[in-house]
C-alpha positions in Angstrom: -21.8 -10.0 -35.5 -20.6 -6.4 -35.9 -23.7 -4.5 -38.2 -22.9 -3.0 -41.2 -24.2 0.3 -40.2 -22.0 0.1 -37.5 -18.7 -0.2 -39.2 -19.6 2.7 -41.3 -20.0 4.9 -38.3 -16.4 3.3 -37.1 -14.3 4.1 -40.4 -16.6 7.2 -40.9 -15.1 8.1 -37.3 -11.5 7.5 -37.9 -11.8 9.0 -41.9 -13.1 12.1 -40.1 -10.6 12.4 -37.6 -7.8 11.8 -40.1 -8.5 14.5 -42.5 -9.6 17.0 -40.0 -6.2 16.8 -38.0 -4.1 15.8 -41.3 -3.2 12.8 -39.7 -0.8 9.6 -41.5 -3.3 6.8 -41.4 -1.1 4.0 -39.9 -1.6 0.2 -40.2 -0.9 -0.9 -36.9 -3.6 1.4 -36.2 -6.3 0.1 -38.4 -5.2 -3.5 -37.3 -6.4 -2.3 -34.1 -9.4 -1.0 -34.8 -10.5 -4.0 -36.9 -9.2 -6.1 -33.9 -11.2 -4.5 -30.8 -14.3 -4.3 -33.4 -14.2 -7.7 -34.0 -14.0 -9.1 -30.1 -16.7 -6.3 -29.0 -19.0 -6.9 -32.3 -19.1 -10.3 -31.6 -20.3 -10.6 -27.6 -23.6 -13.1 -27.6 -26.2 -11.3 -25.4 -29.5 -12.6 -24.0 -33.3 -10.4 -24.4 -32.0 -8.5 -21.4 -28.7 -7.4 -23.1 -26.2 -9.9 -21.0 -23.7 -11.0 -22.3 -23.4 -14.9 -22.7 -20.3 -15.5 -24.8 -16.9 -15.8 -23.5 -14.7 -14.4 -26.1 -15.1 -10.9 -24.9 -12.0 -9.8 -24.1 -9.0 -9.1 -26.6 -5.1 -8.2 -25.6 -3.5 -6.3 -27.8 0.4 -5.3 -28.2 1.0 -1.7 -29.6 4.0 0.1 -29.4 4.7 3.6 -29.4 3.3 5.4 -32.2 0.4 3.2 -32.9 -1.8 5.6 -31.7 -3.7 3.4 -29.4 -5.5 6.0 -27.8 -7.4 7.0 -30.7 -8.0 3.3 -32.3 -9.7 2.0 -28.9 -11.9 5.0 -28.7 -12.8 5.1 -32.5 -13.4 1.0 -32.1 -14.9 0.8 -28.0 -17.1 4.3 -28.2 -19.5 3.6 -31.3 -20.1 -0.3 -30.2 -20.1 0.9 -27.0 -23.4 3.2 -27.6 -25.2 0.6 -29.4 -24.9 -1.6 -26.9 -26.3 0.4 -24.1 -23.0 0.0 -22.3 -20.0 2.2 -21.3 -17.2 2.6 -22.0 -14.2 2.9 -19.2 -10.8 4.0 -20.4 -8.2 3.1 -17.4 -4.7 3.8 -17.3 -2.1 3.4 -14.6 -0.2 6.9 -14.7 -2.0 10.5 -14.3 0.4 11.2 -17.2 -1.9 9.1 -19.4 -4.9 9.9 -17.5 -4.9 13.7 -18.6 -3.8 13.3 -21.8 -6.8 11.1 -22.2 -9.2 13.2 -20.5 -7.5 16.9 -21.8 -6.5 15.7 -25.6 -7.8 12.9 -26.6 -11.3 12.7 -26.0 -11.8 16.4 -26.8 -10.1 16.4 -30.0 -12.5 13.3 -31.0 -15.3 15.0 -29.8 -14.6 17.8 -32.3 -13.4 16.0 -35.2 -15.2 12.4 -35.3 -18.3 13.5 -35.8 -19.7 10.2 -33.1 -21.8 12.8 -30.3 -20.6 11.8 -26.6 -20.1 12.8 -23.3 -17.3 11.6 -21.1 -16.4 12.4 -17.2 -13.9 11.6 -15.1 -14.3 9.3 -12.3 -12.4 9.3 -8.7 -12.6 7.9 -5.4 -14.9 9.6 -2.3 -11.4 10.4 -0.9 -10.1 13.0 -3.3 -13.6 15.0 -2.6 -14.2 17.2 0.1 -17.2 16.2 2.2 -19.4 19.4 2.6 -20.6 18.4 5.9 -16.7 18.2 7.1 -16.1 21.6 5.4 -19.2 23.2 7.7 -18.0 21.7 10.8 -14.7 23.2 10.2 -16.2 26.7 9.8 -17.9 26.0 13.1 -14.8 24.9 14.6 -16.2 22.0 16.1 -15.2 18.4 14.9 -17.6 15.9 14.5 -17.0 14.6 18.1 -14.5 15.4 20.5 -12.7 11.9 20.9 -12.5 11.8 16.9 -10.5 14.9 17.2 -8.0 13.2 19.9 -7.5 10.1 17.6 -6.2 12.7 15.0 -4.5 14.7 17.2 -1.2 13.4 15.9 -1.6 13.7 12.5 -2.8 17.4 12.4 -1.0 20.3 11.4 -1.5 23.9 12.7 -4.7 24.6 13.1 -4.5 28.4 12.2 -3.7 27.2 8.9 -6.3 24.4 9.0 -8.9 27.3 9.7 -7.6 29.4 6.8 -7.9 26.3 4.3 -11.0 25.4 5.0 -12.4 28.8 5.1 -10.7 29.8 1.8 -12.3 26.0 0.2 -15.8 26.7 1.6 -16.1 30.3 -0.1 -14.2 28.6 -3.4 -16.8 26.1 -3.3 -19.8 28.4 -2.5 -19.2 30.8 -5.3 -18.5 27.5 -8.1 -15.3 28.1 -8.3 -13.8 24.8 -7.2 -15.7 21.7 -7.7 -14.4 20.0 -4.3 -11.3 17.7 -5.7 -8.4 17.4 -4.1 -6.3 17.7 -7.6 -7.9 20.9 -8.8 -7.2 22.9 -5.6 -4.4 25.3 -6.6 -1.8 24.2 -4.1 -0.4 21.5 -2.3 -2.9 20.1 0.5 -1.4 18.6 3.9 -2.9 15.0 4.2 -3.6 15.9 8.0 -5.3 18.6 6.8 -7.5 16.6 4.1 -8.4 13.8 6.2 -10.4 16.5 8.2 -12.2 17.0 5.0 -13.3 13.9 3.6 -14.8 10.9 4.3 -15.1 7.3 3.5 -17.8 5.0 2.0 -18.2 4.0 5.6 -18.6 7.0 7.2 -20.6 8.8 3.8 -24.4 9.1 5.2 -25.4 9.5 1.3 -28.8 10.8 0.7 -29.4 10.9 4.9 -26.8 13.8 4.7 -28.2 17.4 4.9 -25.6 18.4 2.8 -26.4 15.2 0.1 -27.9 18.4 -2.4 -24.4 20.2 -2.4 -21.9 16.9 -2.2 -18.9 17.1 -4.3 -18.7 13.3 -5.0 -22.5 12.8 -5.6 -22.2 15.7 -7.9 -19.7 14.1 -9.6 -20.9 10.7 -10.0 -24.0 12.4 -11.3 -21.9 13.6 -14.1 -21.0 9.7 -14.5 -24.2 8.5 -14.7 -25.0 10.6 -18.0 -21.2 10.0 -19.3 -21.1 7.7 -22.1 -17.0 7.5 -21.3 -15.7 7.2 -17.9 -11.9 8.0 -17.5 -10.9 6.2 -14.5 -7.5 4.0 -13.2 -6.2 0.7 -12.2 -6.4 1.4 -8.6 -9.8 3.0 -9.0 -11.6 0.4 -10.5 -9.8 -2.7 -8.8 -10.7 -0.5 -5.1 -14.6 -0.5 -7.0 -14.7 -4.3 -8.0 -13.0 -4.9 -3.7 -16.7 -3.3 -2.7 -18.4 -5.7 -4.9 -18.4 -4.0 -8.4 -21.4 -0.6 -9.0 -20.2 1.0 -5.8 -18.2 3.9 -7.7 -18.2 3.5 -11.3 -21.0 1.8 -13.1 -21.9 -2.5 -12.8 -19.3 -4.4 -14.4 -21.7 -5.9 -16.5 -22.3 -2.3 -18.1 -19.2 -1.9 -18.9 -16.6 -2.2 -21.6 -13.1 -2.1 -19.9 -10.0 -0.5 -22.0 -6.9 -1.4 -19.9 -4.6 1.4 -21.0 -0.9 0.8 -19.4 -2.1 -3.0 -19.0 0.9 -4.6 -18.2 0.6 -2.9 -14.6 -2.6 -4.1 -14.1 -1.7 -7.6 -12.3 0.6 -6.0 -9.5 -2.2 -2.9 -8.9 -4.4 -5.5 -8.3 -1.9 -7.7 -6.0 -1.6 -4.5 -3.7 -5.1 -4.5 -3.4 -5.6 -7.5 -2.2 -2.7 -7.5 0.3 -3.4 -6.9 4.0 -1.0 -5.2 6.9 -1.7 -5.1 10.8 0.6 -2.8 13.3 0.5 -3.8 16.8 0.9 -0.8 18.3 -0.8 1.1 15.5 -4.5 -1.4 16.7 -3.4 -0.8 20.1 -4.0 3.2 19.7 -6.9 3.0 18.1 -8.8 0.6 20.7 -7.6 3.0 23.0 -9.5 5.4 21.6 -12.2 3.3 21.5 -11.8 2.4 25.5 -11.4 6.1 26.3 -15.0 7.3 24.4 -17.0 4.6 26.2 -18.4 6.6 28.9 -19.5 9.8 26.4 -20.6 7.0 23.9 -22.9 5.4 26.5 -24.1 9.0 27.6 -25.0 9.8 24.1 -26.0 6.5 22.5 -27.6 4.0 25.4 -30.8 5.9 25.0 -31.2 3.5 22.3 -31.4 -0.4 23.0 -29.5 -2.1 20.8 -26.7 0.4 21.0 -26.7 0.0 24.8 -26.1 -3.6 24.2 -23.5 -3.3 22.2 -22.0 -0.9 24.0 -22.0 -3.2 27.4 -20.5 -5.8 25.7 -17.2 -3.8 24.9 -15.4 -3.6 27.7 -14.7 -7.3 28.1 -13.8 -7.7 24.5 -11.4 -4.7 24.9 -9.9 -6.2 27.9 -9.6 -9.8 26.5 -8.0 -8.0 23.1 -4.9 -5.9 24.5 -3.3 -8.8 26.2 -3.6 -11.1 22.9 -2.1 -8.0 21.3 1.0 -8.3 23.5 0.8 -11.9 23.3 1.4 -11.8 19.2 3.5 -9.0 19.7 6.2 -11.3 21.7 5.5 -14.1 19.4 6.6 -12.1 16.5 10.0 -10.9 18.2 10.4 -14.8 19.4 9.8 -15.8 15.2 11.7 -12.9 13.9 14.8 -13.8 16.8 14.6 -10.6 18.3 13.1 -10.9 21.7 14.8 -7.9 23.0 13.9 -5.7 20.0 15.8 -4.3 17.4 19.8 -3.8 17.9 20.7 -0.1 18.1 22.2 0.1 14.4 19.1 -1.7 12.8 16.4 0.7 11.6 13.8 -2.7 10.5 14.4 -6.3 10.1 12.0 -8.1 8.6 11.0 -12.2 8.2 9.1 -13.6 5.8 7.9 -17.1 6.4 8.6 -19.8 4.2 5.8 -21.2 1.8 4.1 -18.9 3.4 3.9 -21.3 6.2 2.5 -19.8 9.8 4.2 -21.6 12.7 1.5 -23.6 14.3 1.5 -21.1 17.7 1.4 -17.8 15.5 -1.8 -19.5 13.6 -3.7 -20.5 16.9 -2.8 -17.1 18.1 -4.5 -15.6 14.9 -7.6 -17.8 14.8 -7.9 -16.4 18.8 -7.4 -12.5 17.7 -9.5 -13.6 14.3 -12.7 -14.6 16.5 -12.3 -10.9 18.5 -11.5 -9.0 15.9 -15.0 -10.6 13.9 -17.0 -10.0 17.0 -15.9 -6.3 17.2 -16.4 -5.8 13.9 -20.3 -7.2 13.8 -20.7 -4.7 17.0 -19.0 -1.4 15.4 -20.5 -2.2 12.3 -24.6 -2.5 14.1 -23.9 0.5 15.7 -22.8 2.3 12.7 -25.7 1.1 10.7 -28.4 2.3 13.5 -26.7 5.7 14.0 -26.5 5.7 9.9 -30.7 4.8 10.2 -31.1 7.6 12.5 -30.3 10.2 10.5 -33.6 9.0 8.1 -36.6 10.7 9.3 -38.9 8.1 7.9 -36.6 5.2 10.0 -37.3 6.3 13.4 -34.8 4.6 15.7 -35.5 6.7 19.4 -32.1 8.4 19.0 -31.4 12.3 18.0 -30.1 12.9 14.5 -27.0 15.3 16.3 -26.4 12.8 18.3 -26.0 10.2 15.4 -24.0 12.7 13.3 -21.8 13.4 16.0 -21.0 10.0 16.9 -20.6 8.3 13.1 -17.5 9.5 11.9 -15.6 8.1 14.1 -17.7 4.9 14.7 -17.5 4.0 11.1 -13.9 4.8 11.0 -13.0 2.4 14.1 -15.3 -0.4 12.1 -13.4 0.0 8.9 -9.9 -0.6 11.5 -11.8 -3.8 12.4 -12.6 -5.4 9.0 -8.5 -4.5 8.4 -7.7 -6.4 11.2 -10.0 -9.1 10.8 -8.9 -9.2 6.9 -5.5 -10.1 8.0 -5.8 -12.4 10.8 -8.1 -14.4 8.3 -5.2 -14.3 5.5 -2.9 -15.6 8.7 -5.8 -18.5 10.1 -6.7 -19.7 6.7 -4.7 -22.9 5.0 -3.7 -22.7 1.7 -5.6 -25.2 -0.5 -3.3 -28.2 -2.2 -0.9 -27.0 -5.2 -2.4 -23.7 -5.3 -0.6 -20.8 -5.4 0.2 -19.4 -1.7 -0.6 -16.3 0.4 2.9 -14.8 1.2 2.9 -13.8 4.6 6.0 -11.7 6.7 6.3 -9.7 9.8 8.3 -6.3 9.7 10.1 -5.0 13.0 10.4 -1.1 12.9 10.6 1.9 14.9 7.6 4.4 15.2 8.1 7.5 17.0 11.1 6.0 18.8 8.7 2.8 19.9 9.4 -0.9 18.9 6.5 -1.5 16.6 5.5 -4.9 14.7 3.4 -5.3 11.5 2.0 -8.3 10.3 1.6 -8.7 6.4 0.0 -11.2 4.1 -0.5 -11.2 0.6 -1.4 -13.7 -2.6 1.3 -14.2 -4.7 -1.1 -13.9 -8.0 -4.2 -11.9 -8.5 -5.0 -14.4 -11.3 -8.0 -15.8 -9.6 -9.3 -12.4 -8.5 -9.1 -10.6 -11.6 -10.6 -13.9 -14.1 -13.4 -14.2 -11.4 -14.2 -10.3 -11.0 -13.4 -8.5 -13.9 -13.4 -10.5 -17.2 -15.9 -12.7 -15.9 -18.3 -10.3 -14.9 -17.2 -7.1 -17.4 -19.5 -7.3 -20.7 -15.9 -6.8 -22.8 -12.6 -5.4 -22.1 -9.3 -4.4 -24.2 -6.3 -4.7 -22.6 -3.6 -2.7 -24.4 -0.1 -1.6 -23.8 3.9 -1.3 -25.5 4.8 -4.0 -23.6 2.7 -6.9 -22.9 4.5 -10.1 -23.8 7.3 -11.3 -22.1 10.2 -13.4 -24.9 7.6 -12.6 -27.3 4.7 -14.9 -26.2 1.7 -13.4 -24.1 2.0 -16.8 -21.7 3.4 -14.5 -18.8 0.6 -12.0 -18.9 -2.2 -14.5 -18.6 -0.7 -16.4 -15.8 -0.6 -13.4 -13.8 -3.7 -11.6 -14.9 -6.0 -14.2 -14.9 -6.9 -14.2 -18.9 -8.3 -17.3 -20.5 -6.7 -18.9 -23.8 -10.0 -18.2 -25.2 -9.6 -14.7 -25.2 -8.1 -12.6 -28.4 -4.0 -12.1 -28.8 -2.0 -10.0 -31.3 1.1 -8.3 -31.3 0.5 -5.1 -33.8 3.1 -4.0 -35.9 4.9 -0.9 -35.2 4.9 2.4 -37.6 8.8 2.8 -36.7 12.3 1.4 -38.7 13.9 0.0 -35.9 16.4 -0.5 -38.5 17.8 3.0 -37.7 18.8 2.2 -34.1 21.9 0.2 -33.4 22.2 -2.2 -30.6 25.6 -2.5 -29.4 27.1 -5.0 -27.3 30.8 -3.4 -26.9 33.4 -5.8 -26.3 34.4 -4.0 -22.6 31.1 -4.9 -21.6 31.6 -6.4 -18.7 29.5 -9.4 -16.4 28.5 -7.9 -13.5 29.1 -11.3 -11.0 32.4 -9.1 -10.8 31.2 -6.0 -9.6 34.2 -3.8 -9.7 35.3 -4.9 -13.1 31.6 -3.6 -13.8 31.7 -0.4 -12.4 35.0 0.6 -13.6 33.4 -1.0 -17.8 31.0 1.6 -17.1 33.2 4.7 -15.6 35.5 3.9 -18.6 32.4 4.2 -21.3 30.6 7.1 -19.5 34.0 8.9 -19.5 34.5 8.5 -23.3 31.3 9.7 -24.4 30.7 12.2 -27.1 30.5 15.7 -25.3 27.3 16.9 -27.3 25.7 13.9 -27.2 22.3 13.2 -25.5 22.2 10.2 -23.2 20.2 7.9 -21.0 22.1 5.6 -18.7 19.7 3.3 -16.8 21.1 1.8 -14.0 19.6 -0.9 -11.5 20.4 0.1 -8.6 20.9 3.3 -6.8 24.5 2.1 -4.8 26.0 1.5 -8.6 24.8 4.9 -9.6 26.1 6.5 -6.7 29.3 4.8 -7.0 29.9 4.8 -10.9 29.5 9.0 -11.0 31.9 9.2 -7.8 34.3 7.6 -9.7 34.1 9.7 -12.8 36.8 12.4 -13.9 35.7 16.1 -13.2 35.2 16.4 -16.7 32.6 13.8 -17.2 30.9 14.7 -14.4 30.1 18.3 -15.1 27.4 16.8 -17.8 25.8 14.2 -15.5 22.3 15.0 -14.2 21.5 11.8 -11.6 17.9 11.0 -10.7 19.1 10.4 -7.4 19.9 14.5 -6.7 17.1 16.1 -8.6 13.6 15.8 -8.8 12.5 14.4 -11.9 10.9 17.0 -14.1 13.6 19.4 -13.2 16.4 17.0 -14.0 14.1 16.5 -17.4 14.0 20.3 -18.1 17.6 20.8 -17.4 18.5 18.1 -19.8 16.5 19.6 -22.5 17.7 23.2 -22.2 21.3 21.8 -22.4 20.9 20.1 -25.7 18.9 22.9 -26.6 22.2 24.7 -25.9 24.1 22.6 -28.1 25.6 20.8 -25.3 25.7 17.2 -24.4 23.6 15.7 -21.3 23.8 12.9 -19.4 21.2 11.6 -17.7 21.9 8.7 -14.6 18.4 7.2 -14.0 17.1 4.3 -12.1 14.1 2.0 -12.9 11.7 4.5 -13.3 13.6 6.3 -16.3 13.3 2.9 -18.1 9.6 3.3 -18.8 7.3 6.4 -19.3 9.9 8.9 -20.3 9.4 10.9 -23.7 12.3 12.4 -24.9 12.2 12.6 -28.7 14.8 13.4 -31.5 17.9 14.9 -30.6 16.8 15.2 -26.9 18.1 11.3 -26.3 20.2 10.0 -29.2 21.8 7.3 -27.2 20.6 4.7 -24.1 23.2 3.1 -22.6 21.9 -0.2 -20.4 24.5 -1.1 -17.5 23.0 -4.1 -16.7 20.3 -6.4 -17.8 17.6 -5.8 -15.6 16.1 -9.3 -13.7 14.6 -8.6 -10.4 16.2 -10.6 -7.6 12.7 -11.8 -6.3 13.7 -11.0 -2.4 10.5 -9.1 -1.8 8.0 -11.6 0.1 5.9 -12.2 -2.7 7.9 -13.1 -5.2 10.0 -15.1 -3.0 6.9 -17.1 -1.9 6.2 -17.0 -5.2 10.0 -18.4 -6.7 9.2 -21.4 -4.0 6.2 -22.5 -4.8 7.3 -22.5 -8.8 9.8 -24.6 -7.6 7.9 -27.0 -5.5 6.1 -27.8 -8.5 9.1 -28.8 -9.9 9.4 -25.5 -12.1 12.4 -23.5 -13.0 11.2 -20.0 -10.9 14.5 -18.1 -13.0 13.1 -18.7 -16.4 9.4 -18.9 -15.4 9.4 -15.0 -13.7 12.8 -13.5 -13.9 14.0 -13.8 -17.6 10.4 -13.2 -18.8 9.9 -9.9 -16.4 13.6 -9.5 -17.5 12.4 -9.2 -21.0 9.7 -6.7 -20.7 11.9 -4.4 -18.9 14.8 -5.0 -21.1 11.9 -3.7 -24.6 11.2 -0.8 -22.4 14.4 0.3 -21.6 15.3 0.1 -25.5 11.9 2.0 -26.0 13.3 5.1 -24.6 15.3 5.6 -27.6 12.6 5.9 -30.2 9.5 7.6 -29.8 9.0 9.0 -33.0 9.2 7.8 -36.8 12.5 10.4 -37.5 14.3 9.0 -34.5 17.7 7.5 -34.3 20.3 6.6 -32.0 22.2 3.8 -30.4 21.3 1.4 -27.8 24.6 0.2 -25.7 24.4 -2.6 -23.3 27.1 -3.3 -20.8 26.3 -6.8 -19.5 28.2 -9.5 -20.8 25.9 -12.0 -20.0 23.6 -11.2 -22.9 26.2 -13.0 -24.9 27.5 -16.0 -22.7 24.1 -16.9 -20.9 21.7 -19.4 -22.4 19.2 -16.8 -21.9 21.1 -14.0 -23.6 19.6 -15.3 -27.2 15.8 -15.5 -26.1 16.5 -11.7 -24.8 17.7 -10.0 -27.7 14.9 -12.2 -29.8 12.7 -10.7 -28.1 14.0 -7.0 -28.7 12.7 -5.1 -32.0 14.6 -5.3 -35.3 17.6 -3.3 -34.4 20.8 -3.0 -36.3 23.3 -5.3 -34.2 26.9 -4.5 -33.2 28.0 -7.2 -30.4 31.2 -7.6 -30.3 32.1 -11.2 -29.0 
């Protein structure tokens, strides 16, 4: 149970942090607070501190204004401490991120009067490696045939010599700390993936450079952090390498989900798995084409020379299964002559994620290579790795091992991918489990017929109950928009949580009651698409000229087509997503009404969620259509059949409920602060004539209703 001491240092926190920054105390807030205290106060642990209850995890709903950034840190951070654990705020956008890590925690640091220290975490990828950086100035590479593989993707190398000369003497002096995101300006990803590495090719402490390395610096800083500000795609990438690789052992840590409603599709992308033909076939090249220098500067050693002999045949046996798969998937897609001239991809996903019997016997074959060159890139990585260790003498020179590395582990990590996906394509599904979805995509590269291979499970359910809440010590998982019809069912089927676990929808701070959601009577069902298009030319062109608007479409041909068809007039005030960046079409809306003059905005998707535009800068959303997802994307497809097979309803089961959560968002734009106003117009008739319309608009916030029947 929660100690009384300890939730005096909790409302001492938040009474602190109240009055310093003359702050209206809000009850959602407090619910909050009391909530995440409660779940996190009451974990069971053993003498060693492990946790052994199962009710550590909690899911809360807070809308916008809540102030849920400040209630999970007020509530995590103290119980956090006592615990001996950390605490690891996650969210899904950078937007969030540095507000987190450039507002929030500073402002509590200074006002709360709880002493911490917090850091933020990122991957070995947006760090320069030091040892890159001084091979640059040398203007060698680490090997010559590494440089050949990246031939392609480099840039100029004048300017290549001018970046990394300009980084090295930023570095040297302390002005830069090595990450990517802090340089000043834009770098070219050809020009980066000179600089970094990967956990495979990282030697760690075997590195000369290890003293002066960006990443171990930083995760230095982590170590003595009691907060760690990370992402989704961050820690789901640390629990893939088995959990402690970047940020601390699950077990250490309490999780706060921030944005959690994106958690279960991060963590779908994670687990997916992709193999180009053509793309594998380069890269063995490569591998063919080093085997004399390899043998010439690696055979000195044994085991290595083995390996090495051993090669050739399984590069000889690999390139005609390559071509044999490659035919197969033209054959399955019905494209044995390739692509027709006007058809830039095609792409066939098979059903259930069934694998025709000759595709999966021609996997298992490239399956068995693919593991056999893995076990042999990965050996010789691990003895070149041992060789740079004086006190592990293997009989082979350290330049030699550190020339030949890089590009050894890089080629092993191309492996495991490979071997990862011909698995996913071998492997049965079990009985009335969920399936993997699996597709082929038929494309042009560089004017060549290329063929990837994909596979993917259709839920992340599994992964995430077995990795993350069952191994985290607690977690909060917290976002605007978490249940779908107003029931959390929808989230824990796809994330993974348990019944057990803590729900509660918080109540907002904001009167929805001065919003008005209207359902005009030339709303219009959009089955008919021209009798849409021209409900929503003929409500765009009658709206107010000063007034500031939001029209979210679904689809970028409807946008396109809707503000073709306005008069000149009406179109003078658009601003469409689809012809200006996104911050610039922002500032240009704002400076208008800051003019006094209307602005329309035409936005996809994307403006439904995440964009803040307060008080008289959006005083009216207009909805064109209700937004379902048709699911024709492999996974959800795979997904919408197996529902079905199991005699569900996949329409109500995923697309009203995802429906839903878009639909709250989309309404969410209007108000983001207590003073806030407006009207909410949606122009889809089928809110009003579908069976399904009812549960929607239950689900919305209190709004004033206008639908006109």
């Amino acid at each position: 149970m929660l100690s009384d001491a300890l939730k005096n240092d909790i409302q001492q926190a938040y009474r602190n942090v109240v009055e310093k920054l003359e702050l209206t105390p809000r009850y959602g807030q407090r619910l909050m607070i009391a909530e995440i205290a409660r779940t996190l106060g009451d974990i069971e642990c053993d003498s060693e501190g492990k946790r052994v209850s199962d009710s550590h995890v909690c899911v809360l709903e807070a809308g916008t204004g809540t102030g849920k950034t400040l209630a999970y840190l007020i509530a995590g951070l103290p119980i956090a401490k006592a615990q001996g654990k950390r605490l690891i705020v996650s969210t899904a956008t950078v937007a969030l991120q540095e507000q987190v890590l450039n507002q929030d925690l500073p402002s509590l640091a200074s006002h709360s009067g709880v002493a911490f220290r917090y850091a933020l975490a990122k991957g070995r990828g947006r760090y320069v490696c030091v040892a890159r950086l001084d091979q640059a100035l040398e203007g060698s590479e680490p090997n010559p045939t590494l440089s050949l593989f990246e031939q392609s993707l480099q840039a100029d190398s004048s300017d290549f010599n001018v970046l990394a000369t300009d980084m090295a003497d930023a570095y040297g002096k302390g002005d830069w700390e090595g990450d990517r995101d802090t340089w000043p300006v834009s770098i070219d990803d050809s020009h980066w993936r000179q600089l970094t590495v990967d956990h495979r090719q990282c030697t760690g402490r075997r590195c000369g450079h290890f003293g002066a390395c960006a990443f171990f610096r930083s995760r230095r800083e982590l170590e003595n952090a009691d907060v760690i500000v990370a992402n989704h795609d961050l820690v789901l990438a640390d629990l893939a390498l088995g959990g402690g690789a970047i940020l601390p052992d699950p077990a250490d840590c309490i999780f706060v989900f921030d944005e959690g409603h994106h958690l279960p599709d991060k963590a779908l992308s994670h687990f997916a798995h992709r193999f180009a033909v053509h793309g594998c076939l380069r890269w063995l090249k490569t591998l063919k084409t080093s085997l004399t220098d390899l043998h010439q500067g690696l055979a000195v050693q044994p085991t290595i020379a083995r390996l090495l002999a051993g090669l050739p045949e399984l590069l000889h046996g690999l390139e005609p299964a390559l071509g044999d798969v490659f035919s197969m998937g033209h054959q399955l897609a019905g494209r044995e002559n390739g692509l027709a001239d006007e058809e830039a991809s095609h792409q066939q996903r098979f059903e259930k994620g069934q694998v025709p019997e000759a595709l999966r016997e021609q996997a298992q074959q490239l399956l068995v290579m693919f593991a056999t060159l893995s076990r042999s890139l990965e050996s010789i990585s691990d003895i070149l790795r041992e060789s740079l260790d004086p006190d592990k003498p293997t009989g082979l020179d350290r330049e030699q091992a550190e020339a030949w590395l890089p590009l050894m582990a890089l080629l092993h990590g191309r492996a495991l991918e490979a071997h990862a996906l011909w698995q996913a394509f071998s492997e049965q599904d079990a009985p009335n489990a969920p399936p993997s979805a699996r597709w082929l995509t038929l494309s042009r590269v560089a004017g060549e017929p290329e063929i990837e291979f994909s596979a993917s499970p259709v839920s992340a359910a599994h992964t995430l109950a077995k990795h993350l809440w069952g191994r985290c010590h607690g977690a909060v998982v917290t976002s605007a928009t978490l249940t779908a019809l107003g029931r959390f069912e929808r989230l824990q089927e796809r994330a993974g949580l348990a019944n057990r676990y803590r729900y509660q929808a918080l109540p907002s701070p904001f009167d929805y009651a001065n919003a008005v959601l209207r359902v005009p009577a030339e709303a219009a069902d959009p089955g008919d698409r021209e009798a849409h298009e021209r409900a929503i030319v003929s409500f765009v062109s009658q709206l107010g000229e000063e007034e500031a608007v939001l029209v979210l479409f679904s689809s970028r041909a409807q946008l396109r087509a809707v503000e073709k068809a306005l008069p000149v007039a009406a179109k003078e005030r658009i601003l469409a997503q689809d012809a200006l960046p996104k911050r610039e079409l922002i500032e240009r809306h704002r400076a208008a009404v800051d003019g006094g003059k209307g602005s329309v905005i035409f936005g996809l998707a994307s403006f439904a969620e995440g964009i803040d535009l307060p008080g008289d800068y959006l005083t009216h959303v207009v909805i064109t259509r209700l937004p379902f997802a048709v699911p024709d994307d492999p996974v959800g497809a795979t997904l919408a059949e197996w529902i079905e097979s199991q005699g569900g309803n996949p329409f109500m089961r995923i697309s009203v409920p995802d429906a839903s959560i878009k639909l709250v968002q989309a309404c969410g734009r209007l108000i983001r602060k207590e003073s806030d106003r407006g009207v909410i117009t949606l122009l889809d008739r089928r809110v009003i004539t579908r069976r399904y319309g009812q549960a929607l608009l239950d689900a919305l916030p209190p709004f004033k209703r206008d639908i006109q029947a």
